[in-house]
MDAnalysis code that builds the backbone (N, CA, C; Angstrom):
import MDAnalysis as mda
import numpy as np

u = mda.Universe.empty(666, n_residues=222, atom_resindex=np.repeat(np.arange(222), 3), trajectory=True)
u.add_TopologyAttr("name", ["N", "CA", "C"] * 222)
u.add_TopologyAttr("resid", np.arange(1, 223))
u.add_TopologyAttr("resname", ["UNK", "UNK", "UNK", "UNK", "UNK", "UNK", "UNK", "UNK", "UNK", "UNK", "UNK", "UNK", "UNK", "UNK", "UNK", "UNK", "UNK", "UNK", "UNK", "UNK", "UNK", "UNK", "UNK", "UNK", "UNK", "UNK", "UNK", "UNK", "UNK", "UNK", "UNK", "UNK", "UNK", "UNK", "UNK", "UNK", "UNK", "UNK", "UNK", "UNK", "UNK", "UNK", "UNK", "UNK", "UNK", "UNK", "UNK", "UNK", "UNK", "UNK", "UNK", "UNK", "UNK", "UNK", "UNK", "UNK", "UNK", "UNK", "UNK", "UNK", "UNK", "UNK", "UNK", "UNK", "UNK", "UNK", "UNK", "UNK", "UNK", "UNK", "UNK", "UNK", "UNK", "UNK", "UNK", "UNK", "UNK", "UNK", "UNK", "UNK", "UNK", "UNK", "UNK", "UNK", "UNK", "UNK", "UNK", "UNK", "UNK", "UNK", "UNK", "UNK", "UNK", "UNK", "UNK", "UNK", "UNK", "UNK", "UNK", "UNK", "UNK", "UNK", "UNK", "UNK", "UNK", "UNK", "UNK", "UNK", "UNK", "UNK", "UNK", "UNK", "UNK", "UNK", "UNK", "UNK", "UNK", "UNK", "UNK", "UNK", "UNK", "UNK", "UNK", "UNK", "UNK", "UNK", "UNK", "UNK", "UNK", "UNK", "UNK", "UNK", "UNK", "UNK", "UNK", "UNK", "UNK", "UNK", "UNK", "UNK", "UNK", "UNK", "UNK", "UNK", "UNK", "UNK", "UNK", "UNK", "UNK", "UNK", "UNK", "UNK", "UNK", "UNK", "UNK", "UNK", "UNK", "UNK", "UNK", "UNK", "UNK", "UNK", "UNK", "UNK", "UNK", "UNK", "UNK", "UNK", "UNK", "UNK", "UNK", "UNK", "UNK", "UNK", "UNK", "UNK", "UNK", "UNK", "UNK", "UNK", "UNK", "UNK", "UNK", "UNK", "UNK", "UNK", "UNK", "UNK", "UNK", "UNK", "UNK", "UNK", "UNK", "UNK", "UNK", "UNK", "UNK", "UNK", "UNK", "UNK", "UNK", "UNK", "UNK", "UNK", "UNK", "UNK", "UNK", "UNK", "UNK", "UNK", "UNK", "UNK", "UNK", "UNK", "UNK", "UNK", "UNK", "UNK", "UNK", "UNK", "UNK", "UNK"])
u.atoms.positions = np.array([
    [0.834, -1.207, 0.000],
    [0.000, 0.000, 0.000],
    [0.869, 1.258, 0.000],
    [0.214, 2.240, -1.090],
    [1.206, 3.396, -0.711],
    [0.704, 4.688, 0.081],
    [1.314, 4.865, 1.291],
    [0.661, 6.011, 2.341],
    [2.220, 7.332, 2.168],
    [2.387, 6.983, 1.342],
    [3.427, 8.731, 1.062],
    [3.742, 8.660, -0.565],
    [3.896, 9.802, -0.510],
    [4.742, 10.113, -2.930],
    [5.468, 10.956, -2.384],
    [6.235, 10.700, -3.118],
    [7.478, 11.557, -3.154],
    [7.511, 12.330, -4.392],
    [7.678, 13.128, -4.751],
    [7.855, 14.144, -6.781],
    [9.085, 14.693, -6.606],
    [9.639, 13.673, -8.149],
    [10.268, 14.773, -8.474],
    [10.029, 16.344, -8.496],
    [10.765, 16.909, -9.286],
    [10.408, 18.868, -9.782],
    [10.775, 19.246, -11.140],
    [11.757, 19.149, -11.441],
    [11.892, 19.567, -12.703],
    [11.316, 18.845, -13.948],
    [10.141, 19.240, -14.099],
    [9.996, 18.442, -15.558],
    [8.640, 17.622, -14.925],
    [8.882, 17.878, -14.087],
    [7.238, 17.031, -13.087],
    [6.343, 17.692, -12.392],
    [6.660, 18.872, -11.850],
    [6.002, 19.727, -11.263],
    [5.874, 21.004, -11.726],
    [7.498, 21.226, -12.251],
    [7.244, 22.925, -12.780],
    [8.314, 22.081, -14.372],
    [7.787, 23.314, -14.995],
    [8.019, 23.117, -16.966],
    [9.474, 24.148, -17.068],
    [10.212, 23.116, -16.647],
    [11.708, 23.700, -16.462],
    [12.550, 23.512, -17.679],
    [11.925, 22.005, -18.304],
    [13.057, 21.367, -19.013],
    [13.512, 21.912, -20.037],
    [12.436, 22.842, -20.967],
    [12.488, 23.193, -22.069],
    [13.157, 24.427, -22.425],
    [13.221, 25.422, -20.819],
    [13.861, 26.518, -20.823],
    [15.222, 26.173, -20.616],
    [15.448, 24.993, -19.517],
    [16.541, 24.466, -19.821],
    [17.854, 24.245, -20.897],
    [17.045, 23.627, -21.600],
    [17.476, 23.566, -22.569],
    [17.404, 24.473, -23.605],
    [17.014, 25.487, -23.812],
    [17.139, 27.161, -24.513],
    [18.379, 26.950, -23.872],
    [18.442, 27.801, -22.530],
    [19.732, 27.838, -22.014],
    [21.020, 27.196, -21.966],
    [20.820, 25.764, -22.321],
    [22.120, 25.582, -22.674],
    [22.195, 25.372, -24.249],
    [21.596, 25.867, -25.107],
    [22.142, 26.557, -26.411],
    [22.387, 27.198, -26.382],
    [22.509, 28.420, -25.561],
    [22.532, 29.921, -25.460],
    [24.068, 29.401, -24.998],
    [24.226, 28.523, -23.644],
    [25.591, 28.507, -23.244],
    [26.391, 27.873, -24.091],
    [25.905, 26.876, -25.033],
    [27.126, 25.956, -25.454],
    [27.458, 27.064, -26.865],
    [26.710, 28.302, -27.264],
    [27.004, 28.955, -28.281],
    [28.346, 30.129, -27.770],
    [27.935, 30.578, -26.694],
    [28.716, 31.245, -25.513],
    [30.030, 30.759, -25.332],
    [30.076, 29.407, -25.350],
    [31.089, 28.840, -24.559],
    [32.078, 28.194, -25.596],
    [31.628, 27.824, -27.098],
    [32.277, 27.330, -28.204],
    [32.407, 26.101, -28.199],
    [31.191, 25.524, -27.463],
    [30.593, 23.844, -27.261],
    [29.403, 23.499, -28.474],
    [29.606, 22.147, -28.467],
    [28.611, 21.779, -29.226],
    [28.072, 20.908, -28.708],
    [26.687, 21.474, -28.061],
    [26.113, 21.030, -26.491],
    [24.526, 20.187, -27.734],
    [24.510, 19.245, -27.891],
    [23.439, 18.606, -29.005],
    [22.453, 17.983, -27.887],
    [21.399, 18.121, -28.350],
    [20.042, 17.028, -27.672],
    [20.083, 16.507, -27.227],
    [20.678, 15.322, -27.535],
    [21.233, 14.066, -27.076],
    [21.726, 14.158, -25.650],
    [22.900, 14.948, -25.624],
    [23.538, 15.200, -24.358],
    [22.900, 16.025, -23.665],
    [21.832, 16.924, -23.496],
    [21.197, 17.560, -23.256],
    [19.542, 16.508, -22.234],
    [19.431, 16.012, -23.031],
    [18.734, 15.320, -22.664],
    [18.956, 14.130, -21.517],
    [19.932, 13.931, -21.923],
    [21.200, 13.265, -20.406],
    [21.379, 13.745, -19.663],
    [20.989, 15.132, -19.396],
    [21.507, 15.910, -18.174],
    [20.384, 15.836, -17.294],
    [19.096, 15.457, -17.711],
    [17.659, 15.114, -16.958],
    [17.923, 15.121, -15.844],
    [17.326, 15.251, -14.557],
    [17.252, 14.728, -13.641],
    [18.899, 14.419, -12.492],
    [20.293, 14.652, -13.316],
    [21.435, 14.721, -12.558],
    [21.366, 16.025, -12.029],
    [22.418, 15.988, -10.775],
    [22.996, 17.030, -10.022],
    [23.801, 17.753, -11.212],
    [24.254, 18.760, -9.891],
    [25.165, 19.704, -10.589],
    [26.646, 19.120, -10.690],
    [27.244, 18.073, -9.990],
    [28.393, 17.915, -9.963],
    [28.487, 16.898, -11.114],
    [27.200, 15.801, -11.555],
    [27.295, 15.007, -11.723],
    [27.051, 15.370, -13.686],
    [26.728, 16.744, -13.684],
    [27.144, 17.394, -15.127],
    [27.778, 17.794, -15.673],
    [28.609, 18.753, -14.082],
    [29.866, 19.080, -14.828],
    [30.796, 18.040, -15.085],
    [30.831, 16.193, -14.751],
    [31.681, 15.193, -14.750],
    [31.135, 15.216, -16.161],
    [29.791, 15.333, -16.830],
    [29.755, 14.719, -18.101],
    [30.119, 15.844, -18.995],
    [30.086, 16.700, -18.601],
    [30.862, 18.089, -19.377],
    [32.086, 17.582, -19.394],
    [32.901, 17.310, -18.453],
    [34.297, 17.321, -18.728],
    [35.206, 15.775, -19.805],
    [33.670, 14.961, -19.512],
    [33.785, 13.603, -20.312],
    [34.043, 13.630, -21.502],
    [33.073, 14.450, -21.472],
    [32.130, 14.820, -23.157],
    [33.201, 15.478, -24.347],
    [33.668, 16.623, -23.663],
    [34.922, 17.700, -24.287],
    [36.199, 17.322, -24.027],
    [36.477, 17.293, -22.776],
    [38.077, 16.953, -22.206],
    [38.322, 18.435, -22.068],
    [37.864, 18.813, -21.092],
    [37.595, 20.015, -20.792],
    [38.276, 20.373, -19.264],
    [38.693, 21.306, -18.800],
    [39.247, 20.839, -17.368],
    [38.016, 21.356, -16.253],
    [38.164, 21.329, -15.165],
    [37.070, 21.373, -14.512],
    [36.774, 22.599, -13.951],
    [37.454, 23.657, -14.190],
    [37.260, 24.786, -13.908],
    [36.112, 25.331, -15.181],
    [36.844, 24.790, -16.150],
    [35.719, 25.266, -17.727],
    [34.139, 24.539, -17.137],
    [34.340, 23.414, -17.250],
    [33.359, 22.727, -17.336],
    [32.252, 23.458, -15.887],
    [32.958, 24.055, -14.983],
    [32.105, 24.417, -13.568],
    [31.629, 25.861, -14.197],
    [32.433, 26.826, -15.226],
    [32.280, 28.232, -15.572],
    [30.902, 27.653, -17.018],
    [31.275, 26.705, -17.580],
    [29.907, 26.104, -18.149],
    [28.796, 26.071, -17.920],
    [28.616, 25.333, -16.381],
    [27.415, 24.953, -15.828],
    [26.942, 26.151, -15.067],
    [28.081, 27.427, -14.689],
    [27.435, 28.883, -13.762],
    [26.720, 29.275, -15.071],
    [26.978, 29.522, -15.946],
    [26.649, 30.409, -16.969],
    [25.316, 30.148, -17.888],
    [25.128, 28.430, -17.958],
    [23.994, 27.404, -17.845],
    [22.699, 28.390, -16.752],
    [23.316, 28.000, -15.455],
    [22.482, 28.338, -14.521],
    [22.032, 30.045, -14.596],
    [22.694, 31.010, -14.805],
    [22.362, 32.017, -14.500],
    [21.666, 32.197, -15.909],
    [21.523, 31.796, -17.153],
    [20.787, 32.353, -18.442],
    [19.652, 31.422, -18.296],
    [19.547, 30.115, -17.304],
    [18.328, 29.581, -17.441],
    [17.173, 30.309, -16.432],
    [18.019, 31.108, -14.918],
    [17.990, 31.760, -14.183],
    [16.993, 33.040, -15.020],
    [17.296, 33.725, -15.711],
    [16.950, 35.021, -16.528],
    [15.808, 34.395, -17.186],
    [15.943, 33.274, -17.960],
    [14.435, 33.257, -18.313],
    [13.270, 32.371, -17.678],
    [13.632, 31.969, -16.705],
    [12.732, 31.764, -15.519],
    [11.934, 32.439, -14.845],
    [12.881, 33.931, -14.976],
    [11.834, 35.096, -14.477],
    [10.349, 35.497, -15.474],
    [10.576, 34.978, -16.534],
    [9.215, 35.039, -17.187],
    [8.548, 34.241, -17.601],
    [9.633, 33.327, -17.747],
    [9.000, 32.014, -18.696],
    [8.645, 30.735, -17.821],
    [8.782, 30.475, -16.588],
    [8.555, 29.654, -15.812],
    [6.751, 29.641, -15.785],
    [6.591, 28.028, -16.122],
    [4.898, 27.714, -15.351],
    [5.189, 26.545, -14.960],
    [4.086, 26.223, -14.361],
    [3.658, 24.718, -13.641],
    [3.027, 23.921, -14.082],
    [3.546, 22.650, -13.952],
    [3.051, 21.902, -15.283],
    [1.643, 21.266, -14.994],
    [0.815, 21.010, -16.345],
    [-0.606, 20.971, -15.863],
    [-1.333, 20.265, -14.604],
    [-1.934, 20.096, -13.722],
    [-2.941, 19.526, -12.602],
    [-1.996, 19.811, -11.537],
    [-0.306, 19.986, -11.613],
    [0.363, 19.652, -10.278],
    [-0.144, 20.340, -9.130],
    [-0.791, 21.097, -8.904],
    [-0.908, 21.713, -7.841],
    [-2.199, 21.099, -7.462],
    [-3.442, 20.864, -8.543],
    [-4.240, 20.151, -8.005],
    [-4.325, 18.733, -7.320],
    [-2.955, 18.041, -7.787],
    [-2.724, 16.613, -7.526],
    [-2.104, 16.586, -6.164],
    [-0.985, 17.831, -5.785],
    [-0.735, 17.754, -4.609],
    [-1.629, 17.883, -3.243],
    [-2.638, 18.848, -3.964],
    [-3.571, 19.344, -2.727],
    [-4.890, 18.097, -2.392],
    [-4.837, 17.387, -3.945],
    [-5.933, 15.751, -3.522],
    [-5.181, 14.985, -2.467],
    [-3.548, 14.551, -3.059],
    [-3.241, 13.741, -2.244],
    [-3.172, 14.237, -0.842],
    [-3.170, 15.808, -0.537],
    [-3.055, 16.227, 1.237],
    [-4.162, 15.790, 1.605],
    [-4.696, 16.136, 0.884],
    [-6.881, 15.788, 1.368],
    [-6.617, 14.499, 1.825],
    [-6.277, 13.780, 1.130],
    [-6.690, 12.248, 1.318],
    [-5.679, 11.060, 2.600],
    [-4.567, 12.434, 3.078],
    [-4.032, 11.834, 4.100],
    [-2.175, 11.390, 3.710],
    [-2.398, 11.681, 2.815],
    [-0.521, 10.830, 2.014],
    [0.776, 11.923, 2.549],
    [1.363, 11.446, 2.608],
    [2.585, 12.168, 3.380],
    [3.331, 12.821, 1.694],
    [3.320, 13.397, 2.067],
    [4.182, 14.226, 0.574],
    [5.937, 14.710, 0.833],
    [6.656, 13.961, 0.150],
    [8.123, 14.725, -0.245],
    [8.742, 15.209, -1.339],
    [9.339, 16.169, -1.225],
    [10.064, 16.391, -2.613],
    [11.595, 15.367, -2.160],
    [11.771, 15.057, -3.847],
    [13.381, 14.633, -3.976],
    [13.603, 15.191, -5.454],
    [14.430, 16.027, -5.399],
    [15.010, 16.743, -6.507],
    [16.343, 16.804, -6.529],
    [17.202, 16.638, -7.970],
    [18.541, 17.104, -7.934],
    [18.688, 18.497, -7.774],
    [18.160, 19.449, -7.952],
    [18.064, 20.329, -7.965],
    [18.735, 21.043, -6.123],
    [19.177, 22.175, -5.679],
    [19.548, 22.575, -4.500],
    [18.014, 23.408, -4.318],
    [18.567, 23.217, -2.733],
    [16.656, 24.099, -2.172],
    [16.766, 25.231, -2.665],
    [17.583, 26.168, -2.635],
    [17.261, 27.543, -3.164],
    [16.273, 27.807, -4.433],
    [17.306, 26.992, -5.322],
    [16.715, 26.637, -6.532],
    [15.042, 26.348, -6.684],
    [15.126, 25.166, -5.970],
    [13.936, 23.991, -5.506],
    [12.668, 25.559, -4.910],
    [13.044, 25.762, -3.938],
    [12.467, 26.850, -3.234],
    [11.884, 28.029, -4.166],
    [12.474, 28.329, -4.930],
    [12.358, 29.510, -5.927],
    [11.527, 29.522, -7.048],
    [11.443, 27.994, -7.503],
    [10.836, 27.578, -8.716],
    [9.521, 26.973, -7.964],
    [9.134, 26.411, -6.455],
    [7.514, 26.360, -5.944],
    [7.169, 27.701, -5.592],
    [7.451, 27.979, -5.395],
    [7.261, 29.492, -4.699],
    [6.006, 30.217, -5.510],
    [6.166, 30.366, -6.313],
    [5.206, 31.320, -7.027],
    [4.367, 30.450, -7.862],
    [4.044, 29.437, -7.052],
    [2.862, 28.516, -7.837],
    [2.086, 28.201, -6.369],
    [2.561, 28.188, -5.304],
    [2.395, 28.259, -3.583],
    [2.536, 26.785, -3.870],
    [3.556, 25.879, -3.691],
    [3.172, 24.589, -3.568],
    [4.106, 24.154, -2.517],
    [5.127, 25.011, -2.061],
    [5.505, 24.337, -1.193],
    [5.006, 23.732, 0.190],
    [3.834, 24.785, 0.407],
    [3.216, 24.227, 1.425],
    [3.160, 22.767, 1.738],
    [2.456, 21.940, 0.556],
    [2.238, 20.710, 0.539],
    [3.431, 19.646, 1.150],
    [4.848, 19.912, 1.049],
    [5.751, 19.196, 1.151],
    [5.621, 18.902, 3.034],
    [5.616, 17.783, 2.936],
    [6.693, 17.640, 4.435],
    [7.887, 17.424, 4.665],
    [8.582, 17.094, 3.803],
    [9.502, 17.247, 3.755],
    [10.313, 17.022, 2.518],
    [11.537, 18.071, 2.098],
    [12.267, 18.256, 1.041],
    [14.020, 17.432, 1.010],
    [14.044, 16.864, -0.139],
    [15.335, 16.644, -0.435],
    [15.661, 17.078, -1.333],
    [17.117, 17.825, -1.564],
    [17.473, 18.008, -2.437],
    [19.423, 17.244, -2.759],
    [19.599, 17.873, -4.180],
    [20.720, 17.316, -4.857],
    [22.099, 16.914, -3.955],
    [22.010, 18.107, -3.390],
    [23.468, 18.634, -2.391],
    [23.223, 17.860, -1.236],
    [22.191, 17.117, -0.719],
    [22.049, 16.234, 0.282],
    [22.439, 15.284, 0.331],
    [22.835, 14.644, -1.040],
    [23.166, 13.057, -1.026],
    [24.410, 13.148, -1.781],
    [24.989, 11.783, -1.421],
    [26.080, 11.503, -2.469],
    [26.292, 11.200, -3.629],
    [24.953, 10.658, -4.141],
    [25.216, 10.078, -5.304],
    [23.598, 10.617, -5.964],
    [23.773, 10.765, -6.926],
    [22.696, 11.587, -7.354],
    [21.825, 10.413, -7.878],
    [20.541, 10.828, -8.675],
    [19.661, 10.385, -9.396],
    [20.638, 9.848, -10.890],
    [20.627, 8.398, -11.527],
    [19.335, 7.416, -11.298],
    [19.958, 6.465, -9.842],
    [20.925, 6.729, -9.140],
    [21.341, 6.227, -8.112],
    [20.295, 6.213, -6.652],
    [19.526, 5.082, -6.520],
    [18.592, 5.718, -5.314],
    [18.520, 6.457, -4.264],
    [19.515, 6.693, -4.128],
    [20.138, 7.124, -2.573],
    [19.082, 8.476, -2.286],
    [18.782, 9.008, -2.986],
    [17.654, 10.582, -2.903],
    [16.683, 10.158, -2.342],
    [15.953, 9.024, -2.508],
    [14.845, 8.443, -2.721],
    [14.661, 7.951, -1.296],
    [15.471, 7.281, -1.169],
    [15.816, 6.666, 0.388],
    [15.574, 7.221, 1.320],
    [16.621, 8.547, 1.291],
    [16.939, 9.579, 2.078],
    [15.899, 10.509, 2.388],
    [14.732, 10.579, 1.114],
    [13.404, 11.297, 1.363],
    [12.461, 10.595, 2.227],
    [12.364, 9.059, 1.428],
    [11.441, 7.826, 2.666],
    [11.855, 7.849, 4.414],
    [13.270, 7.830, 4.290],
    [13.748, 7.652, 6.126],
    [13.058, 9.035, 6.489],
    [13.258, 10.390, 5.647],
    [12.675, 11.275, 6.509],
    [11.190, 11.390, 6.612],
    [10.246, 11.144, 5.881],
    [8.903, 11.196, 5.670],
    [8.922, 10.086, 7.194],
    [9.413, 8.993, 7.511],
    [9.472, 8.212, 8.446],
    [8.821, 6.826, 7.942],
    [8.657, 6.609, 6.410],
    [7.813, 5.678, 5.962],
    [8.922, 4.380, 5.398],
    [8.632, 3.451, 5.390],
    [9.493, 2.515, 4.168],
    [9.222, 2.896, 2.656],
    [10.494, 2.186, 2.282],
    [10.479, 2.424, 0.558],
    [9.488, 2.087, -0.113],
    [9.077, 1.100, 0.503],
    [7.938, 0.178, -0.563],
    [6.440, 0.973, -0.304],
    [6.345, 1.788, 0.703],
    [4.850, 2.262, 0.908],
    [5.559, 3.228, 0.350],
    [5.942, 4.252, -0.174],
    [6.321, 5.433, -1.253],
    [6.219, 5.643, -2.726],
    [5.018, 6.370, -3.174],
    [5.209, 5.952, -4.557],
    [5.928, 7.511, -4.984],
    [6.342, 7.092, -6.400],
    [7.445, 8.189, -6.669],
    [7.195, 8.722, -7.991],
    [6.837, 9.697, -8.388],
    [6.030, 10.432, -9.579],
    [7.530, 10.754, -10.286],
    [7.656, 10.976, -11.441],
    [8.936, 11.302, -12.169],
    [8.618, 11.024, -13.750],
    [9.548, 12.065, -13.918],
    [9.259, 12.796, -15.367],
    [10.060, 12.153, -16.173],
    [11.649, 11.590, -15.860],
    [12.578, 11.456, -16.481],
    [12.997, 9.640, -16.235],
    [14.093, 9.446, -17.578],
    [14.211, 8.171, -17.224],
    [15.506, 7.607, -16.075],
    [15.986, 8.911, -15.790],
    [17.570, 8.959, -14.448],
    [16.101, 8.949, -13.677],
    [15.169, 9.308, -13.183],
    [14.454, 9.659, -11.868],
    [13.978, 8.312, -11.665],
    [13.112, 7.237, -13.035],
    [12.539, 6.248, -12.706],
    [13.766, 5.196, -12.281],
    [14.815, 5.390, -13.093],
    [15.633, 4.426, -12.430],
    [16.261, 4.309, -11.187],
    [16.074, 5.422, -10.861],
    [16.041, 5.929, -9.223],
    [15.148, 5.442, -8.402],
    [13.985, 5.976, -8.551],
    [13.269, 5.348, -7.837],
    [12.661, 4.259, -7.826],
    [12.786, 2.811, -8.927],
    [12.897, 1.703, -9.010],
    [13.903, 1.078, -8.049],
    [15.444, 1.487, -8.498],
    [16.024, 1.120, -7.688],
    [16.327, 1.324, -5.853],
    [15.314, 2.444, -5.629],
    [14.805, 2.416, -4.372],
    [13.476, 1.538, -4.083],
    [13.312, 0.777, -4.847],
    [12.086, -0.167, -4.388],
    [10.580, 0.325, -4.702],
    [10.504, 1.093, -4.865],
    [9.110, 2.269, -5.010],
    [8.504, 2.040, -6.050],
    [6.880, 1.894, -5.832],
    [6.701, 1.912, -7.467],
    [6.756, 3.410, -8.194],
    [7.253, 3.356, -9.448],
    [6.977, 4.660, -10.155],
    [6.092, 4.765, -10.523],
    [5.547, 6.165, -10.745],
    [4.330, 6.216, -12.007],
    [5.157, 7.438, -12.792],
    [4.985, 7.220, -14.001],
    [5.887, 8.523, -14.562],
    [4.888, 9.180, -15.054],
    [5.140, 10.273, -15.741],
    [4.121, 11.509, -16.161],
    [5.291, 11.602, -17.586],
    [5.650, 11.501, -18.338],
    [6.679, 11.941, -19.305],
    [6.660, 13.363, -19.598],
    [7.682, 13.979, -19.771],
    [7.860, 15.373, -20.195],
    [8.738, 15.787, -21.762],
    [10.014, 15.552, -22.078],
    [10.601, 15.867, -22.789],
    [11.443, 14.456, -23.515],
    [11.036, 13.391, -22.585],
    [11.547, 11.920, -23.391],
    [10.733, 10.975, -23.252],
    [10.635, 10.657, -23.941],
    [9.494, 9.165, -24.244],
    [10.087, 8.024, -23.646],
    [9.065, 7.165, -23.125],
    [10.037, 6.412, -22.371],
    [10.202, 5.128, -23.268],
    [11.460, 4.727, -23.369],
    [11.377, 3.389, -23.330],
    [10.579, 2.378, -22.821],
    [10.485, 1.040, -23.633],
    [10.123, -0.007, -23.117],
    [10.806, -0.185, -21.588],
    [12.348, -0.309, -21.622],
    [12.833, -0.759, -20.262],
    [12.414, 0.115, -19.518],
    [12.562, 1.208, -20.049],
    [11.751, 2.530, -18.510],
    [10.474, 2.467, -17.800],
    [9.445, 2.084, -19.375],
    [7.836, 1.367, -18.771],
    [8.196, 0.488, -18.204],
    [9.056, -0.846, -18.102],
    [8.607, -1.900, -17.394],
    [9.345, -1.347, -15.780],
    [9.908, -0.085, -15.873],
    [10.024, 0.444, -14.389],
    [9.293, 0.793, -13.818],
    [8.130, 1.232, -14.585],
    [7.396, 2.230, -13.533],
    [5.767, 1.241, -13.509],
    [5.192, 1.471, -12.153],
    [3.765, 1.033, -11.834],
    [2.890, 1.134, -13.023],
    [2.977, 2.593, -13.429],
    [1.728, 3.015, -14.336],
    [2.515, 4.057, -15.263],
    [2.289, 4.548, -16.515],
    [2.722, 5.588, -17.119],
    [1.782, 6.870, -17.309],
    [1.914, 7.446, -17.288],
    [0.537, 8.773, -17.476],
    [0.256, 9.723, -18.112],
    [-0.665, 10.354, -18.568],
    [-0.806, 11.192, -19.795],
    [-0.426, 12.590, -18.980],
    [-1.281, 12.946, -17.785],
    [-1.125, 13.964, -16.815],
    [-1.355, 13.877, -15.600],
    [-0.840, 14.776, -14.993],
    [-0.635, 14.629, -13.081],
    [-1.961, 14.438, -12.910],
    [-3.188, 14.709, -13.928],
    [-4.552, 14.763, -13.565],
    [-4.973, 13.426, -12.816],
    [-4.329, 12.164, -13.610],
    [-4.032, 10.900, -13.710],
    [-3.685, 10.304, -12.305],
    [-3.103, 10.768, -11.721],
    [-2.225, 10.427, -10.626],
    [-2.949, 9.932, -9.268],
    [-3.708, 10.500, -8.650],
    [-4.619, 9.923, -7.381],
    [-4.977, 8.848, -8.339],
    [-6.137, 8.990, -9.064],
    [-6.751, 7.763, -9.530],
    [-5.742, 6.651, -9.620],
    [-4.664, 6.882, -9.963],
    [-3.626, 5.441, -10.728],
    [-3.003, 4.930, -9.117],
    [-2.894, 6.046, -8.385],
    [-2.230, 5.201, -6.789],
    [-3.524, 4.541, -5.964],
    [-5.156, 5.206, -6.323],
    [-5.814, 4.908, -5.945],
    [-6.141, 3.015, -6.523],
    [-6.039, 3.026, -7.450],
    [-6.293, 1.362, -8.227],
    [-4.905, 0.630, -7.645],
    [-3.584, 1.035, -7.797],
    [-2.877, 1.008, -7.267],
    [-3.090, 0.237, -5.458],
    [-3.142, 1.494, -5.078],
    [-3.568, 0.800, -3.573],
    [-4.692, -0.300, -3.076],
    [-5.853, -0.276, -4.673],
    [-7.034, -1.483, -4.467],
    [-6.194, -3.108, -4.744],
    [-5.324, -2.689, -5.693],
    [-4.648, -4.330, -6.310],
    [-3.120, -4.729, -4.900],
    [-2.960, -3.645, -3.748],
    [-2.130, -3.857, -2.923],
    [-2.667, -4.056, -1.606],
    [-4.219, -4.244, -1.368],
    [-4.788, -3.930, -0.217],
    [-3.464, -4.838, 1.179],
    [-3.197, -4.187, 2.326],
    [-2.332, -5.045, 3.106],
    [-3.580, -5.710, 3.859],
])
């Protein structure tokens, strides 16, 4: 049975990915990179440290470049956040069903709280959280479970009663490999077959979401 969710954020809650990625065309044009989709799309759901390692993979770049990469990333995705940031469709309604209905709510994001903090803020959703994890908390980032974990011990619940909403295919493999069922919501990548057979349910929109933990919790009665 699941009595807590955990959500991702970027790409699951708020419509980050796409400005995202503006921004790092803007940087890899800036920077005299040739920053393509592909790799772009790999950056889903990792930390910050764990990009600038694929920055420095990627180019052979030293790590000072690759860290002046990822500031310059951050502060032009930063600039158009101030206008271009929304929330992606039902999330706010999905968070405020599942409070109704009793479910313990966490965030786990790669993302740092400031960040994290800045981007609920002006949609009011942080309220809902009981508690937040973010990137800089753990050692090993997303698709590595350790986020996932670290959100369940604090909610005070086990892994297996946690279900874990996620946009990306680093998040489902995350939270698979924390034991959890997923339900994904897709945003900017289609999932694979191996990614569906990760997750509980797949979903068109967060609209989706009570109902699917609700059937969910009928086929798990304890």
């Amino acid at each position: 049975m699941i009595h807590a969710v955990l959500f991702d954020l970027d790409g699951t809650l708020v419509d980050t990915e796409t400005i995202s990625a503006h921004a790092w065309h803007s940087t890899s044009e800036a920077m005299g990179l040739e920053v393509d989709d592909d790799l772009i799309r790999s950056f889903v759901g990792r930390t910050a440290d764990a990009l600038i390692d694929l920055l420095i993979e990627r180019y052979g770049i030293t790590r000072e470049r690759a860290r002046e990469t990822f500031d310059l990333h951050q502060r032009l995705k930063g600039e158009l956040m101030d206008s271009e940031l929304t929330a992606k469709p039902f999330a706010k309604k999905a968070l405020a069903n599942l409070k109704e209905r009793g479910f313990k709510l966490g965030l786990a994001t790669s993302s740092y709280r400031p960040v994290a903090e800045r981007e609920l803020e002006p949609f009011d959703m942080l309220k809902y959280f009981d508690t937040i994890t973010c990137g800089n908390e753990v050692t090993n980032g997303k698709p590595d479970p350790e986020i996932y974990l670290l959100a369940a011990k604090r909610l005070g619940t086990e892994p297996t009663t946690c279900a874990v909403v996620e946009d990306s295919p680093n998040g489902v493999r995350s939270g698979h490999a924390a034991g959890m069922p997923v339900f994904l919501v897709p945003d900017t990548i289609a999932p694979t077959p191996e990614i569906a057979s990760c997750c509980a349910d797949v979903l068109g929109s967060l609209d989706e979401l009570v109902g699917a933990i609700a059937l969910y919790n009928d086929d798990h009665q304890e």
